[in-house]
N, C-alpha and C positions, 0 to 999 in steps of 0.2 A: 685035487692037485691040478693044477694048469699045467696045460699043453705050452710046448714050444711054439704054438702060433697062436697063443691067445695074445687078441691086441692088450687087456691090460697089463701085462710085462712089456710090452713097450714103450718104458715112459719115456725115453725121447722123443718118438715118432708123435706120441699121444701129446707132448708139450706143444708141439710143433705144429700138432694141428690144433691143438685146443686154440695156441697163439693166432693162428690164421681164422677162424672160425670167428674170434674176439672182432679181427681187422674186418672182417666181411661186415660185422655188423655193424661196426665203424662208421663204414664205408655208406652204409645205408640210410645210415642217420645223417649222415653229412651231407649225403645226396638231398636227403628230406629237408633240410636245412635250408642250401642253396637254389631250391626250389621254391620255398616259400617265400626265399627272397624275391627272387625276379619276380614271381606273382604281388609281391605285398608294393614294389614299387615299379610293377606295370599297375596297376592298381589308383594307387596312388599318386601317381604323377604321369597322368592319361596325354596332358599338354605338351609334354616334355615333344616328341616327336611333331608334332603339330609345331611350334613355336620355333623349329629351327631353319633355317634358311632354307626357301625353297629351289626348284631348278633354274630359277629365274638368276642371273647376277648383271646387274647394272655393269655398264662398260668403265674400266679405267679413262680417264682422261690424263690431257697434256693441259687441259686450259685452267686455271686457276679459280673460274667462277664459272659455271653453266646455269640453265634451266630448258626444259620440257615444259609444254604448257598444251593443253589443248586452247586452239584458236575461239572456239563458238563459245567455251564455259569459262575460259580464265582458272581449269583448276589444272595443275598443277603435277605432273608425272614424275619427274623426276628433279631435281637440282643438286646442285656442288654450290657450297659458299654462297645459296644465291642472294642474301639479304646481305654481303660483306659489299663494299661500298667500294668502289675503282672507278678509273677513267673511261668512259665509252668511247673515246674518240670519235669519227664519223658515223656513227651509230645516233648519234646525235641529230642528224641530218632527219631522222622518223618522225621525234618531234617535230622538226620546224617544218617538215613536209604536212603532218597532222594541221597545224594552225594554217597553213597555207590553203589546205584543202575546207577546214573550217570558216577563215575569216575573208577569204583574197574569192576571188574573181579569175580564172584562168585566162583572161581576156585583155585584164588591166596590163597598161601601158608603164613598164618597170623607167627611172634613171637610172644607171649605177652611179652611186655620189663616191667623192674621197673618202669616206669614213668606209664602204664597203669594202675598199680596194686598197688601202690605206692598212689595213688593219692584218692583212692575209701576207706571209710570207714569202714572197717567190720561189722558196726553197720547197713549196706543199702543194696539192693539188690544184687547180684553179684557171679557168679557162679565157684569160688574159684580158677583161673587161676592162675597158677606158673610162676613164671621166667623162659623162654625159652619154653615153652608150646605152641606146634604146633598145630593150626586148620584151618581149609579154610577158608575161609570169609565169603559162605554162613551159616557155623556153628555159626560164630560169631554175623550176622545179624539176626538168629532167635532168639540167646539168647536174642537179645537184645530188642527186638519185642514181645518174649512171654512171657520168665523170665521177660525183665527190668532189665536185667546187666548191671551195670555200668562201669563191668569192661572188659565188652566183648566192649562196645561203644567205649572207649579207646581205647583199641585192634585196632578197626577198624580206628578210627582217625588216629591215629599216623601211621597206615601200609599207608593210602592214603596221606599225608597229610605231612610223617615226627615229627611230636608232635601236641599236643591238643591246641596249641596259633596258631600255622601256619591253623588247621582244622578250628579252631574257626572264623579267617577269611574269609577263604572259605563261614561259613555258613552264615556269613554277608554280602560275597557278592552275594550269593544264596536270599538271602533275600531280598535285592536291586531287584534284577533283576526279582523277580515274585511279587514287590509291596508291598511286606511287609516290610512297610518303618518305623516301629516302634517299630521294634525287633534290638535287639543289645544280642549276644552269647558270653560266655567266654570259654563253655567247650561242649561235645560231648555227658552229657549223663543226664545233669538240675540239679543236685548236687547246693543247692544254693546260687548265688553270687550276690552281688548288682550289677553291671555291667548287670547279666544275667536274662533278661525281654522280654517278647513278649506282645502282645493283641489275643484276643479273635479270632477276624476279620486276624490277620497275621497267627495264627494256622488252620484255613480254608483255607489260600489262601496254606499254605503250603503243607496240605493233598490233596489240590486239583493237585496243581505237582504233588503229588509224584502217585499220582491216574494216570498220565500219563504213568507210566509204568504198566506193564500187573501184573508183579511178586509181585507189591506192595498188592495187594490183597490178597497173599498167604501170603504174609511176614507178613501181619497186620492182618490176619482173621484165623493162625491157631491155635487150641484149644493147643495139643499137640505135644513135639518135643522132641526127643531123639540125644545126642552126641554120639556117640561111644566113647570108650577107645582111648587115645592121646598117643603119647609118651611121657608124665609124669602122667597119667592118666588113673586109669586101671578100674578105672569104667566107666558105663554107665551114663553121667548126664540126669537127666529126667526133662523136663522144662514142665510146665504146666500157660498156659493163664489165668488172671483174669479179662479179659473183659466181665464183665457177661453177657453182652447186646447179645451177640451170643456165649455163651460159656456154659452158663447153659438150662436144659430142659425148663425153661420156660423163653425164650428167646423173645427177643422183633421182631415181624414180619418182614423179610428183611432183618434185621442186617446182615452183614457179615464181617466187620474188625473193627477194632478201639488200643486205646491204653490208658492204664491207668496209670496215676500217682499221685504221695502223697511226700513230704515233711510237714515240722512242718509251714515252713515259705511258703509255696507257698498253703497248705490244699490240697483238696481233686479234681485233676485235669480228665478229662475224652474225651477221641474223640469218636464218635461211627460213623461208615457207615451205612449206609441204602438203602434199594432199592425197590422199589414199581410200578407196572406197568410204566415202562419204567423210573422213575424222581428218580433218585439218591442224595439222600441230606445228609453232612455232618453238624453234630452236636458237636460245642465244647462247655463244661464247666470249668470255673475254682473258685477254692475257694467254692466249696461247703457244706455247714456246716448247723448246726441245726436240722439234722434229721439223723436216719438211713440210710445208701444206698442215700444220697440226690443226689450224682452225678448221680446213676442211674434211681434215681425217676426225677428227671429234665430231664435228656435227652430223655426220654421217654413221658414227657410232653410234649418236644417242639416237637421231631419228632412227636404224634399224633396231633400238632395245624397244623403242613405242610404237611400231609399228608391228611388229615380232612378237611381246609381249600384252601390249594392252587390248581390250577390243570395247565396243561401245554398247554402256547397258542402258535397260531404259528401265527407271524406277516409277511406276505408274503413281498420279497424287493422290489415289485416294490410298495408297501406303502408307505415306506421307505422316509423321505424326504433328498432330496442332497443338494448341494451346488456350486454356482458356483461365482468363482472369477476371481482374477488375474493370479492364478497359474493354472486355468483350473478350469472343471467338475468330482467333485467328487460324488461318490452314492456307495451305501451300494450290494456286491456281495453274501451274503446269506441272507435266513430267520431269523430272529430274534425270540431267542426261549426263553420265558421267563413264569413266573410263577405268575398267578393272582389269588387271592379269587375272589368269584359272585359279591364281592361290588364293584370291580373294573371293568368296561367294556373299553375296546378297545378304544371306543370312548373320557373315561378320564383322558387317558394318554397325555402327553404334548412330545413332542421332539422338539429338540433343537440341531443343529452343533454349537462346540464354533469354534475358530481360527485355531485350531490342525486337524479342518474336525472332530472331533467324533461327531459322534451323542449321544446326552445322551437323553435318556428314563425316565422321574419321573412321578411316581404315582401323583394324586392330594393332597394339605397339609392337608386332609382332613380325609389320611388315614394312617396320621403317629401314630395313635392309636394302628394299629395292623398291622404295616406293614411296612418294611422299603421302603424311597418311592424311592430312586437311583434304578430302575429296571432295567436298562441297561446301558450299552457305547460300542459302536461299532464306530471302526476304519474304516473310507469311504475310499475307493481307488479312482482312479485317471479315470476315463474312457474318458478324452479328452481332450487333452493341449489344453493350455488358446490361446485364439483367437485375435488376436493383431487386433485393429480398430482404427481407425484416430478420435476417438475424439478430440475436442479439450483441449487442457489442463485446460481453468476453466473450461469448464463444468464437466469433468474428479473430477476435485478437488470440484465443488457444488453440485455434483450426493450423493457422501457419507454423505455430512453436510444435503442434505434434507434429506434421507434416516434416519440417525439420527434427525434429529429434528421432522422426521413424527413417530419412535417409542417411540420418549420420549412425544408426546403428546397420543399415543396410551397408556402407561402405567400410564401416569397420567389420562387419562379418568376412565382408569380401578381401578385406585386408590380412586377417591372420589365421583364412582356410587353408592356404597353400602351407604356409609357416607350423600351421596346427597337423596337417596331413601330416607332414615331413618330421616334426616332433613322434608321435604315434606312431608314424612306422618306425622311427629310427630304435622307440622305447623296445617295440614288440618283438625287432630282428636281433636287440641285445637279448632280449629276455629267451628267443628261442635258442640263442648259440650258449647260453647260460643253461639251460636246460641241456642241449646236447652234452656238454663239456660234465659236467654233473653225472650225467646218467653214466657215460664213458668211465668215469673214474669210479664209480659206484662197481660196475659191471666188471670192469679190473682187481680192485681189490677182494671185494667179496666172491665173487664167483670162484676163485681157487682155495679162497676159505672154507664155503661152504660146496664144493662142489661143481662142475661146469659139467654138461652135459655136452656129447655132437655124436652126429651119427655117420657109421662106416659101415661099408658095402663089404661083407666076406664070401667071396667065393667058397662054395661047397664041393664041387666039379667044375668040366666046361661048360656044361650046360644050366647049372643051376649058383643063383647066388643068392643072399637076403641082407636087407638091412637091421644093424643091433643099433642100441643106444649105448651107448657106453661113460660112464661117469669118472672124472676123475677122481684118485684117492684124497681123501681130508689129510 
């Protein structure tokens, strides 16, 4: 006969715990569960954390169109809009400075004709040049640089050129020829015309020319400049820069040249140079608006994201990968000098030779967040005509179809691993909460069918206690 304290007359207490005993082990399994999850997609999607936006975040702008460029390589840090196509206004003035310093004579003896002076508004810049009014050419390239005369750009057009439709040619075929394939000029000094539009991205490639000569520095970087008296001209003109980025006491670090412009229809346009332990970067804005100074408060944003973020690596050429065909062995004869944040390492750069031999350079798509990812193209030279061998002609003609058929299943692997991961884990995390849910309901039903086993601690005394197993009744 049972005692007044035997736990099996307790079948409340006994439900109660049987119930809790069930949950504990619930609990266990669920936990096992949710464990295997995080393991099975830390696992499997290793990328995920890598591919998300690093510390780095490019600055908001006010201007419509920007670019970052490093000065010596032409590649390319950062842009907003920069291939969308706008007015440059006086920005304009770089080219016809470029041709100026290409085809002119800083010595030659300038007219100004009616058609230079004729053509320029009195309502716009322009440093009051008369009919037959004699000045040298380099007088007329600094008006044109520090004032932004419109009428001194004229001047100079038409002295190189013969008139501003023959000049305006020139600049388009100036433009062609260093890449800037999406500028189209009417005139010499951005006065504005629907015809006459450039981008963001061709106004960098074009300071970067004109960076080719020594004097464009002086011509684009100086504060103050004085004419002498001309023969129709008995004063001194006094031309004063407003590039405030290196022109006023508190100047933005580095700066040394740049050029600024403003039409109603192009807004508020701005170039600045920079230069900072050895990495020179040019900075264009165009269309800046909604704040005070927004051209200078943007360029100053973006130069401190490139200065702040990037730093300069040196890719040595014998890393460099070549290429060899039919026309010979081609490979890369300098260093590759190019500009990376921390988030980008060496290692997760991609290159790539197409058909033409260049080797292109791209960041991973990972970091088109905060960075443009074209980081280079270098042109390979030739280091060993092609080597003529007796193969036979099919094998010759089944060499390139396996070749191609071996990278189109390379790219299809690569294609539906992530896809295939993410299939297989999603199978396996169903299959184990499938198994949980199962076992649970098994454990439930049956166990108070057949019996459920837990064990309780009975005290004997204070000093003594043991543990029974205890079953419950069928």
């Amino acid at each position: 006969m049972r005692g007044k304290g035997d736990p099996l007359q307790e079948r409340p207490q006994r439900a109660v715990l049987c119930k809790w005993v069930y949950r504990e082990k619930d609990m266990r399994r669920w936990t096992a569960v949710f464990t295997a999850f995080l393991l099975l997609f830390g696992l499997s999607f290793p990328t995920a954390a890598q591919e998300g936006t690093p510390g780095i975040r490019p600055p908001s702008l006010y201007s419509d169109a920007a670019v970052l460029m490093d000065a010596d390589t032409g590649q390319v840090i950062y842009g907003k809009n920069k291939d969308t196509t706008m007015y440059p206004a006086s920005l304009t003035k770089v080219m016809t400075c470029l041709l100026a310093m290409e085809k002119g004579d800083p010595a030659d003896l300038v007219t100004a004709t009616a058609e230079a002076i004729d053509t320029v508004p009195r309502s716009t810049t322009h440093i009051a040049l008369t009919y037959g009014e004699q000045l040298i050419l380099e007088q007329l390239t600094y008006a044109m640089m520090v004032e932004s005369a419109n009428d001194a750009a004229n001047a100079v057009a038409i002295h190189l050129a013969g008139s501003i439709q023959a000049f305006a040619g020139w600049m388009n075929d100036k433009a062609k020829e260093i890449g800037a394939v999406n500028t189209h000029f009417t005139n010499a000094n951005g006065l504005p015309d629907p015809g006459h539009y450039t981008t963001a991205y061709d106004l960098g490639l074009i300071t970067k020319a004109a960076m080719e000569y020594p004097q464009f520095r002086q011509l684009a970087g100086t504060e103050y400049y004085e004419i002498p008296p001309t023969n129709l001209q008995p004063e001194t003109r006094k031309l004063n820069n407003r590039q405030y980025m290196f022109c006023l006491n508190d100047t933005y670090p580095g700066a040394f040249a740049g050029k600024t412009g403003w039409t109603e229809e192009a807004g508020k346009t701005l170039i600045t140079i920079a230069e900072r332990d050895g990495v020179t970067l040019i900075c264009v804005v165009l269309r800046a608006s909604g704040t005070v100074d927004a051209e200078f408060k943007d360029s100053t944003a973006l130069l401190d994201y490139g200065y702040d973020n990037f730093k300069r690596v040196t890719l040595p050429k014998e890393e460099l990968p070549g290429v060899q065909d039919s026309q010979g062995e081609f490979a890369a004869q300098t260093d590759a000098q190019i500009l990376l944040p921390d988030a980008v390492s060496r290692e997760d750069l991609k290159m790539d030779v197409d058909d033409a031999h260049i080797l292109r350079i791209t960041a991973p798509d990972s970091a088109k967040a905060f960075m443009d990812t074209n980081v280079a193209a270098i042109q390979l030279e030739k280091i060993m005509p092609a080597v003529e061998t007796s193969v036979p002609a099919e094998e010759e003609a089944q060499e390139p179809q396996w070749q191609e058929r071996l990278g189109q299943v390379a790219e299809w692997l690569k294609r539906i691993m992530w896809p295939a991961g993410a299939a297989v884990g999603a199978v396996f995390l169903l299959l184990m909460v499938l198994r949980a849910c199962l076992r649970a309901k098994y454990w439930r039903r049956n166990g108070r069918r057949k019996g459920a086993t837990y064990k309780k601690r009975v005290n004997v005394d204070e000093k003594h206690s043991y543990k029974i197993r205890v079953r419950m009744r069928k």
